[in-house]
Backbone as a chain_set.jsonl record, in Angstrom:
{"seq": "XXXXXXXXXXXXXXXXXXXXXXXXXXXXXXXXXXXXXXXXXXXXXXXXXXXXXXXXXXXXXXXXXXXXX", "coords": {"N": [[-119.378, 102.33, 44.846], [-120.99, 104.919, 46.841], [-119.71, 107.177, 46.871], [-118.172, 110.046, 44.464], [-115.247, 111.103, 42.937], [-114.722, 114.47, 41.68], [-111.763, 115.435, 40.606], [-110.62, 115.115, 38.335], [-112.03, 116.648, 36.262], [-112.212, 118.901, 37.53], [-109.16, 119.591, 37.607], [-109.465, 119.847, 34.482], [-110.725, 122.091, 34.208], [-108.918, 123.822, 35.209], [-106.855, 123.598, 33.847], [-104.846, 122.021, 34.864], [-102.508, 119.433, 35.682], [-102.343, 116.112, 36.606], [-99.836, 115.648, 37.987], [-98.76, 118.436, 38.236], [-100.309, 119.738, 40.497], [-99.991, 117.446, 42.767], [-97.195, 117.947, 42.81], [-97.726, 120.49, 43.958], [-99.5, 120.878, 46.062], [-97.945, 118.554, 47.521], [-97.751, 116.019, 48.022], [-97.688, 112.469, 46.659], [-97.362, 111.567, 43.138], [-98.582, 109.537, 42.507], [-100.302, 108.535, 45.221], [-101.919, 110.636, 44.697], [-103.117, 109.944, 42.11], [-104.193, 107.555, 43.332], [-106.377, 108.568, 45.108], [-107.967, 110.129, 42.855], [-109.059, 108.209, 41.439], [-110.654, 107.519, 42.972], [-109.824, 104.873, 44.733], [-109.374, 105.149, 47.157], [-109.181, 104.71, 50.409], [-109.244, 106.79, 52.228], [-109.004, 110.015, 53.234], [-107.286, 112.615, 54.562], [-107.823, 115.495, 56.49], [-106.279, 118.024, 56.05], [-104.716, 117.373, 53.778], [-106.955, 116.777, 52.076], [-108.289, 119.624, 52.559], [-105.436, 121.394, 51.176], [-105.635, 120.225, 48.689], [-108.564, 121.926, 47.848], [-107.672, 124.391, 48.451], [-105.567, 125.118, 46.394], [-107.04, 124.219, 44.24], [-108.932, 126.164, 44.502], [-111.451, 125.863, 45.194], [-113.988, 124.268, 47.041], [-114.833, 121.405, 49.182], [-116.962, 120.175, 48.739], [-117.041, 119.945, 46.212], [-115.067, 118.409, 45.054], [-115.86, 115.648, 46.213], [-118.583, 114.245, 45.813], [-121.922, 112.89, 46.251], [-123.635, 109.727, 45.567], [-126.581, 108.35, 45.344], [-127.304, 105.144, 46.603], [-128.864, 102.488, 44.97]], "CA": [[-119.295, 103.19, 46.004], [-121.838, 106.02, 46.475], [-118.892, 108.949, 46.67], [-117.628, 109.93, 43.325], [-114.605, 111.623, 42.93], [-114.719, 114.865, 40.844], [-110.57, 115.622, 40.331], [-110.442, 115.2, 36.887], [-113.342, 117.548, 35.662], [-111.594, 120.391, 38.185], [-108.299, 120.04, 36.634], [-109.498, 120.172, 33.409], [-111.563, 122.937, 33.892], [-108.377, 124.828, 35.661], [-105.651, 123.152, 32.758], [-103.6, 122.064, 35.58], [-102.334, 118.018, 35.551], [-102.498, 115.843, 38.489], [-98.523, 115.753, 38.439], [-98.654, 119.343, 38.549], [-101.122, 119.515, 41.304], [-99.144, 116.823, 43.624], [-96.187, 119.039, 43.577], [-98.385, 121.825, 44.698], [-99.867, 119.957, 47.348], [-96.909, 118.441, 48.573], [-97.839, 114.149, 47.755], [-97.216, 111.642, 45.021], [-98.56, 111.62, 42.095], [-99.268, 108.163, 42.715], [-101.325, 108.989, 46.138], [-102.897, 111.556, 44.007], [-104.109, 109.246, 41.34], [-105.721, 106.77, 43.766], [-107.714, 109.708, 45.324], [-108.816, 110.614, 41.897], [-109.929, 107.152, 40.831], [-111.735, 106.479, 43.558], [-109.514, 103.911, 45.47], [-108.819, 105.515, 47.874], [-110.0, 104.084, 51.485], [-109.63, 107.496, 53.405], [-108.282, 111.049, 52.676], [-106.972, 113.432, 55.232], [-108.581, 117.091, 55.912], [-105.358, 118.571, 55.776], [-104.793, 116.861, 52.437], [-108.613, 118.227, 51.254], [-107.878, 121.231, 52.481], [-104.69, 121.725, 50.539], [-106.267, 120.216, 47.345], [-109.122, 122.932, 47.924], [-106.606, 125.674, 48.251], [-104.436, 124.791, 44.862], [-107.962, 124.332, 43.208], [-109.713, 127.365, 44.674], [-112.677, 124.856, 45.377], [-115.062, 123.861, 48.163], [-114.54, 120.198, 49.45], [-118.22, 119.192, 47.956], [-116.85, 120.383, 44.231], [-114.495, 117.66, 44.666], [-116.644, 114.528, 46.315], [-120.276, 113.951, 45.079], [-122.628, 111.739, 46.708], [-124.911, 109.171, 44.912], [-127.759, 107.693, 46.703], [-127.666, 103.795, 45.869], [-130.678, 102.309, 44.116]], "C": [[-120.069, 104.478, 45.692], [-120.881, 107.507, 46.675], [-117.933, 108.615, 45.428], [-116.943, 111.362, 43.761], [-114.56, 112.924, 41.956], [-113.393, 115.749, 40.24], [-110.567, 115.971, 39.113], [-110.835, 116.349, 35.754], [-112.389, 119.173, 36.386], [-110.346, 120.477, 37.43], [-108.077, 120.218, 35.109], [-109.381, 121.47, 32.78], [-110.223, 124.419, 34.375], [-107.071, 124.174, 34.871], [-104.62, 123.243, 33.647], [-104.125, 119.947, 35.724], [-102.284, 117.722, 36.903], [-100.979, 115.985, 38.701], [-98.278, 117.068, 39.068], [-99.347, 119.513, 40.542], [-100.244, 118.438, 42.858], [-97.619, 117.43, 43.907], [-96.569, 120.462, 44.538], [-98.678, 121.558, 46.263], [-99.179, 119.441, 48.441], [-97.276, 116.465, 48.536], [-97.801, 113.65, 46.959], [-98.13, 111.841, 44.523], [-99.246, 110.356, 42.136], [-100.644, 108.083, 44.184], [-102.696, 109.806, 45.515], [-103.676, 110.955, 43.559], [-104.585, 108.012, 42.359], [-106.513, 107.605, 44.457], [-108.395, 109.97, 43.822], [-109.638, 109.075, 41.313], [-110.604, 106.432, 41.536], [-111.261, 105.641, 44.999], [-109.164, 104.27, 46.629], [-109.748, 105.272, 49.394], [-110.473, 105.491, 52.655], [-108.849, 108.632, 53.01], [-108.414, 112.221, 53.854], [-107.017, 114.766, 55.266], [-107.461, 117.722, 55.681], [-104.435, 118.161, 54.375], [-106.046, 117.542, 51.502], [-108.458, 119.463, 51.243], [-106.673, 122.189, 51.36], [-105.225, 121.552, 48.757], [-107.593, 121.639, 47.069], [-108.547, 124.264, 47.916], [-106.27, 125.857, 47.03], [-105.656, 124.915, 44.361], [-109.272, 125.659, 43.165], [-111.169, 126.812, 44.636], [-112.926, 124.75, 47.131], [-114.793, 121.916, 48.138], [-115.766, 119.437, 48.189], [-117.867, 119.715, 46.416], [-115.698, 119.068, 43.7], [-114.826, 116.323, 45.244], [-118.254, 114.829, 46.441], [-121.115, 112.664, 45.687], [-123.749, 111.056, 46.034], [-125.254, 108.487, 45.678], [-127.905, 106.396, 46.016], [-129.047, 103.534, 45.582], [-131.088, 101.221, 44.914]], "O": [[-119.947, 105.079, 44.625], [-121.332, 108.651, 46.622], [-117.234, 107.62, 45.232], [-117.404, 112.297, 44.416], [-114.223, 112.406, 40.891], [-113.663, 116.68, 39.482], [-110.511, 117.16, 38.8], [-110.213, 116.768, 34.777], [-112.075, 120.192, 35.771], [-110.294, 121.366, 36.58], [-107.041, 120.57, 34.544], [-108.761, 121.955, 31.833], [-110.39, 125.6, 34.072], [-106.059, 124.342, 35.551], [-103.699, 124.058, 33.579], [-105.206, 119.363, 35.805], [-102.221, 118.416, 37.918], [-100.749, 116.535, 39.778], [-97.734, 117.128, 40.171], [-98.662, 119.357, 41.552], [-100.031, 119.035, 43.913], [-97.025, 117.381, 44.983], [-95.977, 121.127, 45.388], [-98.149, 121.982, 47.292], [-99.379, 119.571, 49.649], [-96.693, 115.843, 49.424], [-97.888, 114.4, 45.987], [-99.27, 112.147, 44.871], [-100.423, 110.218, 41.8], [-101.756, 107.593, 43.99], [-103.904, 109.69, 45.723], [-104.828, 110.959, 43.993], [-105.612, 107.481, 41.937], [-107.684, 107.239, 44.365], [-109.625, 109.977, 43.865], [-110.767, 109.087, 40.823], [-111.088, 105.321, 41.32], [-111.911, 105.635, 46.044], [-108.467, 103.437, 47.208], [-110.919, 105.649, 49.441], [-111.38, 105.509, 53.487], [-107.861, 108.31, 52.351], [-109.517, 112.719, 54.077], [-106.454, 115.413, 54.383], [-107.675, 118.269, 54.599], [-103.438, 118.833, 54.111], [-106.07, 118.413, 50.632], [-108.462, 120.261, 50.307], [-106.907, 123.297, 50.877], [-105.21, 122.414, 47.878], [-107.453, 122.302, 46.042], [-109.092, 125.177, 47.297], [-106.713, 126.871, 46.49], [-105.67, 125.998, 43.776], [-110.106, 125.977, 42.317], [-112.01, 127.431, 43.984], [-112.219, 125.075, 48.085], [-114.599, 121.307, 47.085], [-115.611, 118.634, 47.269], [-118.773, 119.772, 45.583], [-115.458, 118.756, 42.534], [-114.013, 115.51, 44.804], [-118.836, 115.623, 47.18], [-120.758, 111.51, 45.453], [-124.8, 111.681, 45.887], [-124.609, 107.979, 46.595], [-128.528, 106.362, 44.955], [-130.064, 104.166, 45.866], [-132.203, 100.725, 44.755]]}, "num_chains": 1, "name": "protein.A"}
């Protein structure tokens, strides 16, 4: 899939866990981790938005677009 998720790299970089992070937010940690790995079929702006809030990020800091070959 040409959108890559970049979750992981942000909470590194802000030493906050996804558990943490899903209490913040307000959704499972299990919801959480299939947004971060990808699986996720569809993700709600009011969900982005909140993850963007908690991470003090811009939507495009947390999905990345690659151009298939």
């Amino acid at each position: 899939m040409p959108i890559r998720i970049r979750l992981d790299r942000l909470l590194a970089e802000r030493g906050m866990t996804q558990k943490e992070l899903a209490e913040r937010v307000g959704i499972t940690p299990a919801n959480l981790n299939i947004f971060a790995t990808g699986k996720a079929r569809a993700v709600r702006f009011t969900t982005l938005e909140a993850l963007c809030r908690e991470l003090e990020c811009r939507p495009g800091d947390l999905l990345d677009f690659e151009q298939p070959s």
